[in-house]
C-alpha positions as CSV (number, residue, x, y, z in Angstrom):
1,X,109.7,47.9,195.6
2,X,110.2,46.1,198.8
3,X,111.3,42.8,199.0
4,X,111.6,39.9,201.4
5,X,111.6,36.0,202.3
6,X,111.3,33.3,204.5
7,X,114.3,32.3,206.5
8,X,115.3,29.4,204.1
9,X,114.0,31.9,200.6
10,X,112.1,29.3,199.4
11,X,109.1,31.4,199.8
12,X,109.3,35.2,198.4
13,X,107.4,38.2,198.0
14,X,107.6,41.5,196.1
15,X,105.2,44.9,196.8
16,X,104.8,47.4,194.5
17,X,103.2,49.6,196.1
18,X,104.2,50.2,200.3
19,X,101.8,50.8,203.4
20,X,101.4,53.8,205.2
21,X,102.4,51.9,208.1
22,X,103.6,48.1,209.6
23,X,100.6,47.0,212.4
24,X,101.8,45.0,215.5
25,X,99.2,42.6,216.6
26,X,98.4,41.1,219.7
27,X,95.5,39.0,218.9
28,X,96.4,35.1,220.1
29,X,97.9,34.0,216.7
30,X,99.6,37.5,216.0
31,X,101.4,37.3,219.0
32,X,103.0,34.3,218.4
33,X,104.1,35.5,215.2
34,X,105.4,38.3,216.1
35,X,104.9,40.1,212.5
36,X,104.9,43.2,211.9
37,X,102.1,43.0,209.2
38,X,101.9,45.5,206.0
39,X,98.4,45.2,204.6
40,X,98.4,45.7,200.9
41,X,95.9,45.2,198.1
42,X,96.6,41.5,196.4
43,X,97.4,43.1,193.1
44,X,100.3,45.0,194.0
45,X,101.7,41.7,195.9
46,X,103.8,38.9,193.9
47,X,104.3,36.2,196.4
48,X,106.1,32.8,194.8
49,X,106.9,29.8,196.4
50,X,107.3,26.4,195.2
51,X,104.0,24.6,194.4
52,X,102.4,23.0,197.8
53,X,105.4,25.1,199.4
54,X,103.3,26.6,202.2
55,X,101.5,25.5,205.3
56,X,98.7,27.4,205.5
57,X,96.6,27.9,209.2
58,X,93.4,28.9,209.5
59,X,91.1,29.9,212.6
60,X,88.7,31.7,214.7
61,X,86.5,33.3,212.2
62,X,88.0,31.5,209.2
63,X,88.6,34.9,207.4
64,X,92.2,35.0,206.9
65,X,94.7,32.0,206.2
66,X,98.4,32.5,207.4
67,X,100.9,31.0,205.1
68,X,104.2,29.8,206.4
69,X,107.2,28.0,204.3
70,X,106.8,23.9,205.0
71,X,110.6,24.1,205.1
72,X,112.2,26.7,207.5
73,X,108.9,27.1,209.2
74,X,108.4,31.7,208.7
75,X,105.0,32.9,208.2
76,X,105.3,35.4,205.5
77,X,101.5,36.0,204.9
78,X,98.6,35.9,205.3
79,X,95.4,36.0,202.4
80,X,92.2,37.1,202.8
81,X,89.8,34.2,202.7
82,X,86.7,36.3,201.6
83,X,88.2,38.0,198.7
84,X,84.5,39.3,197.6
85,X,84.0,41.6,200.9
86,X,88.4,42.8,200.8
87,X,91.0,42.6,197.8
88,X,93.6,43.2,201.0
89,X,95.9,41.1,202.4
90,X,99.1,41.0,205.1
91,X,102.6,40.7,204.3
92,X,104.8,39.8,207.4
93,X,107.2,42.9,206.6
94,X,109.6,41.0,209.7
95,X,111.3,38.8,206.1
96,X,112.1,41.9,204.8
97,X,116.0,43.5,205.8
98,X,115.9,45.9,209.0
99,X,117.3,48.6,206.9
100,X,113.5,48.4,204.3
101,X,111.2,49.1,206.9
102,X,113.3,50.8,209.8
103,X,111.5,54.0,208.6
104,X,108.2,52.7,209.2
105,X,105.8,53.6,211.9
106,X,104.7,49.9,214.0
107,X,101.2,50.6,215.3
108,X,99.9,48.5,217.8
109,X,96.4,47.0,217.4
110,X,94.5,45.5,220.0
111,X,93.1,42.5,217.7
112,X,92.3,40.5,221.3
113,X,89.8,42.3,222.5
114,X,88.6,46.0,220.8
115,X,90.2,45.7,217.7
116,X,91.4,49.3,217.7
117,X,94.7,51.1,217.2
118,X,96.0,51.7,221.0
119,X,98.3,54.8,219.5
């Protein structure tokens, strides 16, 4: 199981099950970020949060809504906003401790312009 938060905890997630890999974005909001995003499928994530506890930001091609705590100010993920054509979504893996996802290979995905892997 891996485990992280936000900077102040009030928003928390748990994953069952982990990805393959972590992807490193550089698509406008991505690279703001600065995530290193695990996509996983909704059922094996348990995110909680107090109720109204995130922010959440949508744009673009309003598929995806990044959630980020209203207190400390972290995005810690971000849900699919067309659950019908996905049942994926990305956990900011960046809340998690260095030592849970040092093992992890970061691709880097051009999400600005191709939307390929560049590795």
């Amino acid at each position: 199981m891996i485990e992280g938060s936000c900077h102040c905890g009030a928003v928390k997630f748990k994953i069952t099950i982990s990805p393959e890999w972590l992807i490193d974005c550089n698509c406008s909001i991505c690279s703001r970020i600065g995530a290193y995003w695990g996509l996983v499928n909704i059922k094996n994530v348990l995110i909680t949060a107090p109720k109204d506890g995130t922010i959440s930001y949508v744009h673009g091609e309003k598929t995806i809504a990044h959630h980020s705590c209203k207190v400390c100010g972290c995005t810690t993920h971000w849900e699919n906003l067309k659950p019908a054509d996905s049942n994926t979504m990305g956990v900011n893996f960046k809340m998690c401790q260095a030592k849970d996802i040092a093992d992890y290979k970061i691709r880097k995905f051009d999400g600005a312009k191709s939307w390929i892997y560049l590795d």
